[in-house]
C-alpha positions in Angstrom: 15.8 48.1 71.6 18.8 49.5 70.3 18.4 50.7 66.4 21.0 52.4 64.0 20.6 55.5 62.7 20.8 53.7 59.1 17.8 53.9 57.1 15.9 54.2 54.1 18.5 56.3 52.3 21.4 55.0 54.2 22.3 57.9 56.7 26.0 56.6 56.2 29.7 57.0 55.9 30.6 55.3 52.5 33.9 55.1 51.6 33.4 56.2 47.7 36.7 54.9 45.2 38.8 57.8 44.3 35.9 60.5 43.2 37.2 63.7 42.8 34.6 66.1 40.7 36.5 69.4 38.4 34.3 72.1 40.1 34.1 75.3 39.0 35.7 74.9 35.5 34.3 73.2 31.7 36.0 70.9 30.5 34.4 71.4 27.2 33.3 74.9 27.0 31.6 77.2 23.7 30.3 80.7 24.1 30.3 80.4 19.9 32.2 83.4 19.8 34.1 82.4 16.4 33.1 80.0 13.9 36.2 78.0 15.1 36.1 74.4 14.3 32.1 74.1 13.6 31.1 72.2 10.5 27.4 73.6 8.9 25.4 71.0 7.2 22.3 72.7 5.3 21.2 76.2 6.3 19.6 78.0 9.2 21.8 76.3 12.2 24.3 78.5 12.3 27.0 79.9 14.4 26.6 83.7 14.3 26.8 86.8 16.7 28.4 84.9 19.6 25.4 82.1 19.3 24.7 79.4 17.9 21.1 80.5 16.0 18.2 78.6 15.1 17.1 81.3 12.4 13.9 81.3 10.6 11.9 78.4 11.9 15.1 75.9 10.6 12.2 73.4 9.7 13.0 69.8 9.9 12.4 67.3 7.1 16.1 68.3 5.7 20.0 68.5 7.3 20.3 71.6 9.7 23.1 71.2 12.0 26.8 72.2 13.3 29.1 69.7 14.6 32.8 69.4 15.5 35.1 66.9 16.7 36.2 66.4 20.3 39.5 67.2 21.5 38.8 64.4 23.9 35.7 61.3 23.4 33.4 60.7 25.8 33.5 57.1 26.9 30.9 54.8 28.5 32.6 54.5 32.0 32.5 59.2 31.7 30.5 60.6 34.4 30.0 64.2 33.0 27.6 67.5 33.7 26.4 69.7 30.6 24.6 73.2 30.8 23.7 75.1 28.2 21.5 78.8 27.7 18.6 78.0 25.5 16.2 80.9 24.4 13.3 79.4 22.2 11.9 82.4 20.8 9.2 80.5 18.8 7.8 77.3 17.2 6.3 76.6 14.2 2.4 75.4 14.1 -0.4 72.8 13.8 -3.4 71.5 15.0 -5.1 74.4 14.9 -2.0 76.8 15.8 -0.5 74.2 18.7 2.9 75.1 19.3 5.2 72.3 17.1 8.5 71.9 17.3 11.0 69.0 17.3 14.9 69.7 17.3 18.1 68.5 18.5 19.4 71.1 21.4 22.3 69.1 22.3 23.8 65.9 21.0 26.8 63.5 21.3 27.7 61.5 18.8 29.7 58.8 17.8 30.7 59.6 14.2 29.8 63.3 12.1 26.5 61.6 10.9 23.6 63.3 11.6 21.8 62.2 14.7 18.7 60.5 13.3 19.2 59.4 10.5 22.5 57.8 8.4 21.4 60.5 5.4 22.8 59.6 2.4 22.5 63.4 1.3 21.6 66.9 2.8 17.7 66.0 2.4 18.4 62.6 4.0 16.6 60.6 1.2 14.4 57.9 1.9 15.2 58.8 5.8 17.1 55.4 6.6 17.2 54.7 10.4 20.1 55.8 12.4 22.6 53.1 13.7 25.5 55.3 15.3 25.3 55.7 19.3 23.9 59.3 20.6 23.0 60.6 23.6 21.3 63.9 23.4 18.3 66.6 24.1 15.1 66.8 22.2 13.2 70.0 22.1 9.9 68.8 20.7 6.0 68.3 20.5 3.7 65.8 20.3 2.2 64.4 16.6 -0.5 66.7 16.6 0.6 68.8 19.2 -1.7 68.8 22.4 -0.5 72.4 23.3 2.2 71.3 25.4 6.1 71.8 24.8 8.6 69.3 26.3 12.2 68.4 27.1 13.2 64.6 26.7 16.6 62.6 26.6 16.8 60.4 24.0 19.9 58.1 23.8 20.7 55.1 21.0 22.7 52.1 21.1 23.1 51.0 17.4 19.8 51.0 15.9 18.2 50.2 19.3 16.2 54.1 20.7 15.9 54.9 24.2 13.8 58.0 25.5 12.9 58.9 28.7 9.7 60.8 29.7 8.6 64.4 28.7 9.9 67.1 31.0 7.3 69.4 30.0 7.3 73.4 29.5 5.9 75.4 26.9 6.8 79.1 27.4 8.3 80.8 25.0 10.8 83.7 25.1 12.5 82.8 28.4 16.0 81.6 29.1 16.1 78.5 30.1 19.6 77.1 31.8 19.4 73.3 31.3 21.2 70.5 32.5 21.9 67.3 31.8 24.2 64.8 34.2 25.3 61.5 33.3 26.4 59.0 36.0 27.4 55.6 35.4 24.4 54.3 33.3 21.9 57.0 34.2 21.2 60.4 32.9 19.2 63.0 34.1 17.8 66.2 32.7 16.3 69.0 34.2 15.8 72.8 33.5 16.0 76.3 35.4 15.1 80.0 35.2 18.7 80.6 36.9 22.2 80.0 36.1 22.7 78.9 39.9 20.1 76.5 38.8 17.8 76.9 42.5 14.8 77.1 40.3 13.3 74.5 38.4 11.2 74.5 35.7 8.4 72.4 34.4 8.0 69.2 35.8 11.3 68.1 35.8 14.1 65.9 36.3 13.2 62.9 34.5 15.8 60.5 33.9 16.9 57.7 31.8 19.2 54.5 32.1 21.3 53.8 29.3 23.4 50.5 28.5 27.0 51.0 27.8 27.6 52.9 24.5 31.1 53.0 22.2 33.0 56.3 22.5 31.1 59.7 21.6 33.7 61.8 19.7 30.9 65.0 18.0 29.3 67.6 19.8 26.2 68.3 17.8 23.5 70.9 17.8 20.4 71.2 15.1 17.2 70.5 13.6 15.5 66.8 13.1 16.2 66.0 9.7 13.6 62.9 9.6 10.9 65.5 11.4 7.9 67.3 9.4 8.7 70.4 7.8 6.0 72.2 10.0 8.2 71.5 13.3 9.8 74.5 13.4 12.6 76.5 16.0 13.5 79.9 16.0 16.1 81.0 19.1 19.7 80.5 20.5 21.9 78.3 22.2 25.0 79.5 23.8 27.6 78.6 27.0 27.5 75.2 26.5 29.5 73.8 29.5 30.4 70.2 29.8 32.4 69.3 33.4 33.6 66.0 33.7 34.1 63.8 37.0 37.4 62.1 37.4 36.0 59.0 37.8 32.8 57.3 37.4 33.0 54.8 40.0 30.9 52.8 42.2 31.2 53.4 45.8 31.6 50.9 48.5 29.7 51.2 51.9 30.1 49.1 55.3 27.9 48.6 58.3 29.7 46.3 60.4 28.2 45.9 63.9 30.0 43.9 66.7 27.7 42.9 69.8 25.7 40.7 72.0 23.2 38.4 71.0 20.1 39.3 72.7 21.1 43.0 72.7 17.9 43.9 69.9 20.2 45.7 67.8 19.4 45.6 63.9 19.9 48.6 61.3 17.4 49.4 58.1 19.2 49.7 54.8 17.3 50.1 51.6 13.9 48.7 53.3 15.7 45.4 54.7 16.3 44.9 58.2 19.1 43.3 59.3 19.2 41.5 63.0 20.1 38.9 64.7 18.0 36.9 62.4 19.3 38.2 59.4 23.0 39.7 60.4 24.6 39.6 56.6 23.8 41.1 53.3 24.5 43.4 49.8 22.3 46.0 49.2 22.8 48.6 46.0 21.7 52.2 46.6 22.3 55.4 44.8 25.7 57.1 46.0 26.1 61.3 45.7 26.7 61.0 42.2 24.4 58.7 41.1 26.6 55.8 40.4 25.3 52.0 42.3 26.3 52.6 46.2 27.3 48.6 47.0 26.6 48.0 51.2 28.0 45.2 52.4 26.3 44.9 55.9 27.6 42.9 58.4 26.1 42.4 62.2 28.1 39.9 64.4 26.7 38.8 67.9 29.1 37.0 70.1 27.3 34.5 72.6 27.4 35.5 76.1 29.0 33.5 78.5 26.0 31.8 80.3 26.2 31.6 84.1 23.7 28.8 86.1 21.9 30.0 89.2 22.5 29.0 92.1 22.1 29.5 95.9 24.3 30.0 98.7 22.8 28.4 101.4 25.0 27.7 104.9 24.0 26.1 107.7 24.0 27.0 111.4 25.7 30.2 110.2 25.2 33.6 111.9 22.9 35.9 110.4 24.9 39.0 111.6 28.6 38.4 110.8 29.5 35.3 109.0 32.8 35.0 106.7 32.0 33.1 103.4 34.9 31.8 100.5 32.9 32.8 97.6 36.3 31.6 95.5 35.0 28.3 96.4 32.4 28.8 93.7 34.4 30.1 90.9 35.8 26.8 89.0 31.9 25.6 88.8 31.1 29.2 87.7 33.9 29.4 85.1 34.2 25.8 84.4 37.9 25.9 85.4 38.3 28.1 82.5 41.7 30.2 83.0 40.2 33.0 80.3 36.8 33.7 82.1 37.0 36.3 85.5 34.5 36.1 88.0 33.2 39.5 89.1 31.3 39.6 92.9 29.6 42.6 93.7 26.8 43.7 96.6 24.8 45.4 94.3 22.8 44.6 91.0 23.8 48.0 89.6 27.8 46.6 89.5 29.0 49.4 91.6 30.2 47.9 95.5 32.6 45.3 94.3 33.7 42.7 96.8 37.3 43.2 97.2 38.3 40.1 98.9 35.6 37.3 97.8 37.6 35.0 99.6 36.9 36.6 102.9 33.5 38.1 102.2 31.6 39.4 105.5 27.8 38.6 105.1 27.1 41.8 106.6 23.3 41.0 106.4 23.0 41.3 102.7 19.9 39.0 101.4 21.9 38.9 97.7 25.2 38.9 96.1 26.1 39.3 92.4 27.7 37.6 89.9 28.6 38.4 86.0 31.5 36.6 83.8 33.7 38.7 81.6 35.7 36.7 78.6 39.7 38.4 78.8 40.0 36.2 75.6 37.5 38.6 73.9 35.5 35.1 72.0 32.5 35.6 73.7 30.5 38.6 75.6 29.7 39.3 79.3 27.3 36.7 80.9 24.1 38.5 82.7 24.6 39.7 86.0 22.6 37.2 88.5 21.5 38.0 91.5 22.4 34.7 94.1 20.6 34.4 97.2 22.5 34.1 100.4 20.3 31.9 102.6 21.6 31.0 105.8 19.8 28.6 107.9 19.5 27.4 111.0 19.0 23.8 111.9 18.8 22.7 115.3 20.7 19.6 116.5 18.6 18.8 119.4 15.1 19.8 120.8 12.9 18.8 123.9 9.1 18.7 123.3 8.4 18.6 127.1 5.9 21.9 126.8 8.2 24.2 128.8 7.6 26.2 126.0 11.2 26.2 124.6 12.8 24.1 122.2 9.1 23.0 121.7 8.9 22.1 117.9 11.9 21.1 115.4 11.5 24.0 112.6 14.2 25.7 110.4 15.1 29.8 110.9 16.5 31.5 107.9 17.5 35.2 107.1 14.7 34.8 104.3 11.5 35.1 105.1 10.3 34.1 101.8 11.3 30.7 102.0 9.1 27.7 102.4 9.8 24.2 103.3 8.6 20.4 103.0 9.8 18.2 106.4 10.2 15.0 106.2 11.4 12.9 109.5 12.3 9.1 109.4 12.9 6.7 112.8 16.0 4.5 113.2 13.9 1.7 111.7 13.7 4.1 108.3 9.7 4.7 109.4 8.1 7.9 107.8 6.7 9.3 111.3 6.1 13.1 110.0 5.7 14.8 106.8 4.5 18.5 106.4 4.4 20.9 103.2 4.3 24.9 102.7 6.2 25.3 105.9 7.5 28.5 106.5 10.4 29.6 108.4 11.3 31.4 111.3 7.3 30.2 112.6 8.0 28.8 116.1 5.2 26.8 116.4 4.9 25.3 112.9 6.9 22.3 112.6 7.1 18.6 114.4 6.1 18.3 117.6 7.4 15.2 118.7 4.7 13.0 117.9 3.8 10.2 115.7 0.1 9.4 115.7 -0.1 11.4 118.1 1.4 10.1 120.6 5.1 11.1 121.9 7.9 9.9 120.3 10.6 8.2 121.8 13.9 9.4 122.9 16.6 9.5 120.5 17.8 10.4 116.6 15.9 10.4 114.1 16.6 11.8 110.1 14.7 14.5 108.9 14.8 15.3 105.2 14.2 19.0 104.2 13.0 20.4 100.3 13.3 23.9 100.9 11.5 26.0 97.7 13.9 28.8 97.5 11.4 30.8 94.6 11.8 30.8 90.7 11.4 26.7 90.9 14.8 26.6 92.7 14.9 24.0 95.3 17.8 22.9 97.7 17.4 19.5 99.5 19.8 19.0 103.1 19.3 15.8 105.2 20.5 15.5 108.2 19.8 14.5 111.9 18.1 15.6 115.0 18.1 14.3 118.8 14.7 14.2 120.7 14.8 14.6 124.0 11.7 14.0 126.6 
C-alpha cells in the first residue's frame, strides 16, 4: 500500500498568498521615553522615568489611563504581533490578603473612550456598559480572589464581550515579556521570563476567536474604571512593540495525485482519508500564521487498460524450436486500437523483451508476457499477464495391434500440468469413447481402440478434446484420427 507522507497536520507544501512578515523591526514602537503624544485621564497611570507607571496601587472604581491616537488603525483583515515588559511589583488585597488585581495592560480601541465603560465623567458615573470595539489584555483576579493571578484576552464587538480563558501566574516582582498575536480572527496570548521568548510562563497560550471588528485607532494602557477599589496595581510597562504582517491572508494548499486505480494510494489530511473511494475534497487547517489553511485534495486514478487471458496453444509443433507470429494476436489484444502498444517479453519481471514478435523462437519457454501501454496517455498500463505457450501434439494415425508402438491415441504437450477430457465419435456420429482427468505425455492412458471392448474397425473417426489448461481456462480442438489394425 502506497500512502502519502500527508497527515494529521498536513506535512505539506502550501502555496500561501503573498505573506511577507516585517521581522526584526516595530511597527508601533514606545519605550515611554517622553511624554510625547500620551493623553492622562485621572491619576496614578502615568508616563514617567522612561515607563509607563502604575503608581500607588492606581485602584480601579475611577478613570486611570494613557491613550494616544494611531498614526496608522488597525483593521479587522491586520495580522499583528505585540510584546511588551510588564513588572507587577504588587496587588492590592482581599479575601483574607488574596492577591487582587484587575487592570488593563494593553488595549486597542476604537475611539479615546475608556475601555469598559462609555464614562460620562472621570469617576464613570452610574458605570454604563461599553459599546466601542477593543481588543486588549487583562491583568486580573477572581471576585474573591482564590489566590491565583491571571492573564486573559478580552475583546468586544459593540456591546457584545468576548474573553478567553485565564492564563494563570501569580508571582510578583518578575518581568514578564508578553505576547499577544492576532491572525485573521484569532488571538493568542502567552507570556515569558525571556525577551527571546524560549520560556514560558504559567500555563499559557490560550487563545480567543474574535468576529470581525471596525477599525482600532487608540493604543491604551490603565486601570478598570468599572473594577472595585480594592483591585489594585503597582509596577511598569515599557517596550511595547507591535509588528505587523503584510497581509493577513488565507493560504491555499493542493494535493493532487495522478495514478492507477487499484494502486492503494490514499493520503490523510485533517483526519480524512482520501482514496480511491473518496478521491476529492476541502479541508481547512491552520497555516504558519494561524490564518484558515484551505486544501483542496484531489486524487485521480486513470483505468488500466484491461488485457483478457488467453492461451497459445499450436498443434503438432515442435517443442524445441518452433517460430510463432505473436503479431497475429495483437488487434484482439488492442482491439485494433492504433493508440495502445503491445509489449512481449520472456520474463514476468519486463526485462528480456522479444525483439521481433513476429518471428519469436519458442526456445522452450513454458510462458510469454504481455502488458498494454496507452501512447494517448487516457488510460494506465494493463497488468502484465503471463500466457501459456502450450504446444501439443496430436497424432494423425495410430495402430492398436500391441506391438507396443503407436498403441493408444493420447495428446503430448510441453506442459505437464495439463489435463484432458477425450471424446471419440464413429462415422455414424456414435459416442464409442469418453475419458476425463487425462493427463498428457502418459503413453498408456488414452483409447485403445476399442468399443465395448472389442476392436474397433478400421478407419476415421472424430475425437473431441477439452483440455483444462488451470485457472478454469479451457481450450476445446476437434479433429480426426485414422485407426489402423
Amino acid at each position: 500500500m502506497k500512502r502519502s507522507t500527508l497527515k494529521l497536520l498536513l506535512i505539506l507544501s502550501l502555496t500561501i498568498g503573498s505573506i511577507s512578515i516585517s521581522l526584526g523591526q516595530c511597527d508601533y514602537f514606545d519605550d515611554f521615553s517622553s511624554q510625547g503624544n500620551w493623553n492622562q485621564v485621572g491619576t496614578l497611570v502615568v508616563v514617567k522615568e522612561g515607563k509607563l507607571q502604575y503608581i500607588n496601587g492606581a485602584r480601579d472604581a475611577v478613570q486611570r489611563r494613557v491613550f494616544k491616537k494611531l498614526d496608522i488603525p488597525f483593521s479587522s483583515g491586520d495580522c499583528w504581533e505585540m510584546t511588551l515588559e510588564f513588572l507587577p511589583e504588587s496587588v492590592g488585597s482581599h479575601n483574607n490578603g488574596q492577591p487582587f488585581t484587575g487592570h488593563n495592560i494593553f488595549t486597542l480601541t476604537e475611539t479615546d473612550q475608556d475601555p469598559n465603560h462609555d464614562c460620562p465623567d472621570l469617576n464613570c458615573t452610574g458605570y454604563p456598559p461599553g459599546t466601542q470595539d477593543v481588543i486588549g489584555i487583562s491583568y486580573t483576579a477572581l471576585n474573591p480572589p482564590d489566590g491565583d493571578l491571571f492573564f486573559r484576552i478580552r475583546a468586544r464587538d459593540g456591546t457584545t464581550q468576548y474573553l478567553s480563558d485565564h492564563l494563570t501566574y501569580s508571582e510578583l516582582g518578575d518581568l514578564i515579556y508578553v505576547e499577544l498575536k492576532k491572525s485573521c480572527s484569532t488571538l493568542t496570548l502567552n507570556i515569558y521570563s525571556d525577551e527571546d521568548k524560549q520560556n514560558p510562563l504559567g500555563d499559557g497560550p490560550v487563545s480567543l476567536d474574535i468576529p470581525d471588528l471596525d477599525d482600532l485607532n487608540y493604543i491604551q494602557h490603565g486601570n478598570h474604571s468599572g473594577g472595585w477599589y480594592l483591585r489594585e496595581l503597582t509596577g511598569t510597562i515599557d517596550n511595547v512593540c507591535i509588528e505587523r504582517f503584510d497581509y493577513c491572508a488565507e493560504s491555499f494548499g493542493e494535493e493532487n495525485y495522478l495514478g492507477c486505480e487499484g494502486d492503494g494510494y490514499f493520503v490523510e489530511v485533517n483526519g480524512m482519508t482520501y482514496d480511491e473511494s473518496n478521491p476529492t475534497g476541502t479541508e481547512i487547517l491552520d497555516n504558519s500564521i494561524g490564518c484558515d489553511s484551505i486544501v483542496t485534495i484531489e486524487l485521480t486514478y486513470k483505468k488500466k487498460l484491461s488485457i483478457t487471458g488467453f492461451n497459445l496453444v499450436m498443434q503438432n509443433g515442435h517443442f524445441d524450436n518452433s517460430i510463432i507470429d505473436l503479431t497475429a494476436f495483437e488487434n484482439i489484444l488492442t482491439n485494433k486500437s492504433n493508440s495502445i502498444e503491445v509489449n512481449w517479453y520472456k520474463d514476468s519481471f519486463c526485462i528480456h523483451k522479444i525483439e521481433f514478435p513476429e518471428k519469436f523462437n519458442y526456445e522452450n519457454n513454458k510462458y510469454i508476457y504481455v502488458f498494454l501501454s496507452d501512447n494517448s496517455g487516457e488510460f494506465c498500463n494493463s497488468d502484465t499477464l503471463a500466457i501459456p505457450l502450450v504446444f501439443l501434439y496430436i497424432p494423425n494415425i495410430f495402430s492398436p495391434n500391441q506391438d507396443q508402438m503407436n498403441d493408444i491415441f493420447y495428446i503430448k504437450s510441453n506442459i505437464n500440468e495439463i489435463t484432458y477430457e477425450m471424446y471419440i465419435y464413429d462415422r455414424w456420429g456414435e459416442k464409442i469413447y469418453y475419458e476425463s482427468d487425462l493427463p498428457v505425455n502418459i503413453s498408456n492412458r488414452g483409447w485403445d481402440g476399442t468399443f465395448k471392448g472389442q476392436k474397433s474397425i478400421s478407419g476415421v473417426y472424430v475425437y473431441i478434446l477439452i483440455l483444462n489448461l488451470g485457472n478454469n481456462k479451457k481450450e476445446i480442438i476437434a479433429g480426426d484420427v485414422t485407426l489402423i489394425n
